[in-house]
N, C-alpha and C positions, 0 to 999 in steps of 0.2 A: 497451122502455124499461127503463132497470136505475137503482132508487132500493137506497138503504141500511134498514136500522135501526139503531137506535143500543140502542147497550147498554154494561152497565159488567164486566169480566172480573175477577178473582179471580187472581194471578198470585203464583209464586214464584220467586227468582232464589237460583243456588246463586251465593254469596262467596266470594275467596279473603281470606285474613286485611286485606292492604291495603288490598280492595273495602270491605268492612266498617267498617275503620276508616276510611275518607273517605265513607262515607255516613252515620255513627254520629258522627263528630266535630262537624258542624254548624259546621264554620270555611269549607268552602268550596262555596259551596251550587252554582254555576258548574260546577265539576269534578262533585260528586254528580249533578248533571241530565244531565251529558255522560256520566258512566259507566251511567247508566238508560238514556239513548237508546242509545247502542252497546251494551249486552244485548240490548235490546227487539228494533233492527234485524240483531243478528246471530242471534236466535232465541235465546239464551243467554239461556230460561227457562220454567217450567214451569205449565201452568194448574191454579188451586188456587183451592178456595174460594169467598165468594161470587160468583156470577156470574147476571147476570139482563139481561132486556132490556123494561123498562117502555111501559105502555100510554100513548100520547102520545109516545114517543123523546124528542127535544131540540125539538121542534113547529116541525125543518126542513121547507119544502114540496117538499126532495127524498126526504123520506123516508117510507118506510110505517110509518102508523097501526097497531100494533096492538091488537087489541081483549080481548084478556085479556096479563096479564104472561105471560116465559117464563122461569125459574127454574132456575138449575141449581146443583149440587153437584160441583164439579170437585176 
């Protein structure tokens, strides 16, 4: 049987100047979520930061319980 856990990553994405300014503008929030998804799903970015996977997950019943947090420094 294969359950998940759920956890929260810590990520950084390199910009090019017009990445930047449509996600820094806040005029077109539509276009900013579509340029996050297409980095995210092309890999185009890098793990940074806080990063952890809490005890309780999202308290899915396909997911494993775990019983201390797991913390990391990416």
């Amino acid at each position: 049987m294969k359950k998940y856990i759920w956890g929260r990553v810590g990520i950084s994405f390199h910009l090019t100047e017009e990445e930047f300014r449509i996600l820094s503008s806040g005029m077109d929030e539509d276009k900013a979520v579509d340029l996050l998804r297409s980095k995210l799903a092309s890999g185009e970015f890098l793990p940074s930061g806080e990063t952890y996977f809490p005890v309780g997950g999202d308290g899915d019943v396909d997911g494993w319980m775990l019983s201390e947090e797991i913390t990391l420094d990416l």
